[in-house]
Legacy VTK file of the C-alpha trace (Angstrom):
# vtk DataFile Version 3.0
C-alpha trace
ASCII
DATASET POLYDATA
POINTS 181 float
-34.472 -30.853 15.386
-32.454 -29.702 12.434
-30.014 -27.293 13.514
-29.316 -25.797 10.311
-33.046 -24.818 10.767
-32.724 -23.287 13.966
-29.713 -21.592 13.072
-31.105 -19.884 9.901
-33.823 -18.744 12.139
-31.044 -16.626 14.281
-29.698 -16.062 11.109
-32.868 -14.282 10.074
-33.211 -12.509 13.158
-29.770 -11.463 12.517
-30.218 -9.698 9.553
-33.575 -8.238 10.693
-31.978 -6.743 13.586
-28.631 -5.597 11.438
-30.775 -3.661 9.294
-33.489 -2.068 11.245
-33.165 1.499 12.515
-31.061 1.733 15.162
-32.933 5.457 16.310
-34.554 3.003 19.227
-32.694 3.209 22.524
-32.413 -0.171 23.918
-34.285 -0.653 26.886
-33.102 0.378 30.435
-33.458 -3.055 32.325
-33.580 -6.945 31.263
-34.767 -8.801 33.201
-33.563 -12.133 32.710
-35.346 -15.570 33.935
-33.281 -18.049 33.913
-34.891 -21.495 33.409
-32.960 -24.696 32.082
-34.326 -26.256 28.520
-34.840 -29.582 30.714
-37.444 -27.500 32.810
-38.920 -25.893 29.675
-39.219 -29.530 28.107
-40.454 -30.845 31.004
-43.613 -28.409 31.689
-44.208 -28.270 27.542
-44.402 -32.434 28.327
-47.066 -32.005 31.051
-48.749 -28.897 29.928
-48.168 -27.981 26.437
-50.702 -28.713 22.993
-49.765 -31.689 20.470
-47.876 -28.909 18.257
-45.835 -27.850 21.171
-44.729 -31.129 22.481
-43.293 -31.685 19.006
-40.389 -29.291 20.531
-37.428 -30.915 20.551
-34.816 -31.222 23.714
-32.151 -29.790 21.744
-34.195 -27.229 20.147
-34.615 -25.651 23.452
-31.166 -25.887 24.687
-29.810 -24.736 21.501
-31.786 -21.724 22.360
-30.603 -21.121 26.283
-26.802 -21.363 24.404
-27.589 -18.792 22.059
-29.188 -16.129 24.807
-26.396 -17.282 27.216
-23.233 -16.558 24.563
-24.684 -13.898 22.393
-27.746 -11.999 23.368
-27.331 -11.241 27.034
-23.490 -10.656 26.834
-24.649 -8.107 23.679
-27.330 -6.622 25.822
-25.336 -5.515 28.897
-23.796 -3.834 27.047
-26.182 -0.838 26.371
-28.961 -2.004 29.279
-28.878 -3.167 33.449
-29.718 -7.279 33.204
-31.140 -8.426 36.133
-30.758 -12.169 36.308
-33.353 -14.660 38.172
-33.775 -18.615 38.477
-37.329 -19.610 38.144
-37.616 -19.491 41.994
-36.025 -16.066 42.527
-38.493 -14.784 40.079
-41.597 -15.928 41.642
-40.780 -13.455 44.702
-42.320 -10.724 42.586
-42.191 -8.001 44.719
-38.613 -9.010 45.067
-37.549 -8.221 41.822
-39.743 -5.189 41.526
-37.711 -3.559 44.281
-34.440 -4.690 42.104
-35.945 -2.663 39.343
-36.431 0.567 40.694
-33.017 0.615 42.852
-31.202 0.185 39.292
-28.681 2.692 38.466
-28.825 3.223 34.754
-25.175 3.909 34.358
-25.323 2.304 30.530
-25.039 4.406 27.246
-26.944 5.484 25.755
-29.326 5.877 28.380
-26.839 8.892 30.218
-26.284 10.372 26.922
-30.409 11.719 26.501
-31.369 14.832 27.597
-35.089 16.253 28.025
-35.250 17.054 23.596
-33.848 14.122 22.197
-35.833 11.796 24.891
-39.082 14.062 23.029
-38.123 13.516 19.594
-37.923 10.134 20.280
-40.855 10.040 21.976
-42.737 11.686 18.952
-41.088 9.447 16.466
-42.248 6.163 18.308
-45.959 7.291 18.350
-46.460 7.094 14.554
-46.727 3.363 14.005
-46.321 4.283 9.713
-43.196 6.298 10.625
-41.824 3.624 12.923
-42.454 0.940 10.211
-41.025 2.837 7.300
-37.979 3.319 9.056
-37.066 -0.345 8.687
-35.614 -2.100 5.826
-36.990 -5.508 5.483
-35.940 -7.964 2.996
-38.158 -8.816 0.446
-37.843 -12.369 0.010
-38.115 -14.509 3.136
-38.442 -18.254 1.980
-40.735 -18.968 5.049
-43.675 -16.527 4.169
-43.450 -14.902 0.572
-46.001 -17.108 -1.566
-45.456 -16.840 -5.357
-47.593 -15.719 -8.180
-48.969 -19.322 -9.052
-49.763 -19.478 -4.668
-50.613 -16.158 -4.855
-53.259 -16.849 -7.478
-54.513 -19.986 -6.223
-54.948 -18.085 -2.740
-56.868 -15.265 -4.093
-59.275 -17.307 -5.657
-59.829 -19.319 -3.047
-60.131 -16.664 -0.599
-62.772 -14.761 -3.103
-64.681 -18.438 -2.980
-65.606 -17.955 0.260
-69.127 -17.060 1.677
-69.735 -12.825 1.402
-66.246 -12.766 -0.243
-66.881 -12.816 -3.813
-67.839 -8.546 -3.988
-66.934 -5.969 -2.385
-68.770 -5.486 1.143
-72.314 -4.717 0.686
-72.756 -6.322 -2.734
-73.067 -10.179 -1.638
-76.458 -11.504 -1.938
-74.823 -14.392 -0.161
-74.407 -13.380 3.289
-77.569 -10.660 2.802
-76.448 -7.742 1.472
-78.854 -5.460 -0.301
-77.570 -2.778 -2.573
-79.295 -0.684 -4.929
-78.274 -0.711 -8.596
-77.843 3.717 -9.339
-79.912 4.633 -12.237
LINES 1 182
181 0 1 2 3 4 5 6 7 8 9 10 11 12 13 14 15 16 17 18 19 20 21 22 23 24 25 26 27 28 29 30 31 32 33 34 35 36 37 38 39 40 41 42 43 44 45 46 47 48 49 50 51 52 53 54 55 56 57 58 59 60 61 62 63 64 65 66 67 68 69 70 71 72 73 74 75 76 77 78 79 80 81 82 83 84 85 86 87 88 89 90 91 92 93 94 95 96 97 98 99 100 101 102 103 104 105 106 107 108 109 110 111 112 113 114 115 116 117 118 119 120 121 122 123 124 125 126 127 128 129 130 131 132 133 134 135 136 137 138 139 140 141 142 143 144 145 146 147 148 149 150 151 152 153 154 155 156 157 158 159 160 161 162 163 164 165 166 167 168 169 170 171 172 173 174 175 176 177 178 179 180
């Protein structure tokens, strides 16, 4: 596994994260499963598809170091973590019971009252508000194709069967329109 990979991958995530709205309160309880990379590996080896078992050892760990030093020391901060081994977890009704005896005692979560819990409430449920709120960058070497791709993609795509019109004007896949006189 190329590290410089996986760490340009948290880098991305980074900057995602950095510049997204931060109007979202973070959520009230983590719930944290804590399962070694060997484990992971180990059941990805037995179980997993032929893309999956291409996951590398250190991949995996490299992962379990970066939740362990940054993300769950970041998120108890703001939110209750409740943390599990793999066999503490499987006593569901267990941790259920751990969730609702929580005592949110976190900002921001004691800072809400009954209106700003509604506008946020009415902000979430318009999925075009939510996503113009975000500032994404426009160039992400991983998915943005350029105009020769671009090009060669579009014809290609317009190549395919009932593709070539819009719908209802392919004689291909049995459309029947009506030239207007």
């Amino acid at each position: 596994m190329n590290v410089s990979l996986f760490s340009s991958g948290i880098n991305h995530y980074n900057e995602i994260k950095n510049v997204s709205i931060d109007e979202f309160l973070p959520p009230h309880v983590v719930v944290y499963v804590d399962v070694p990379a060997a484990d992971v590996y180990k059941k990805i080896q037995e179980k997993g598809n032929a893309a999956e078992k291409k996951v590398e050892l250190s991949y995996l760990q490299n992962i379990e170091d970066v939740y362990k030093s940054s993300f769950l020391p970041q998120i108890s901060e703001t939110s209750e973590v409740l943390q599990y081994t793999a066999a503490e977890a499987q006593n569901v009704e267990q941790v259920v019971e751990d969730i609702e005896y929580v005592k949110i005692s976190k900002a921001p979560w004691t800072e809400q009252n009954d209106v700003t819990l509604h506008h946020l409430r009415i902000l979430v449920q318009d999925k075009c508000k939510v996503t113009n709120l975000f500032n994404l960058p426009t160039y992400i070497p991983e998915v943005t194709v350029g105009g020769l791709d671009y090009d060669k993609l579009y014809y290609q795509f317009r190549s395919l069967v009932g593709r070539k019109y819009a719908t209802g004007y392919n004689e291909d896949i049995g459309d029947k329109y009506i030239w207007l006189k």
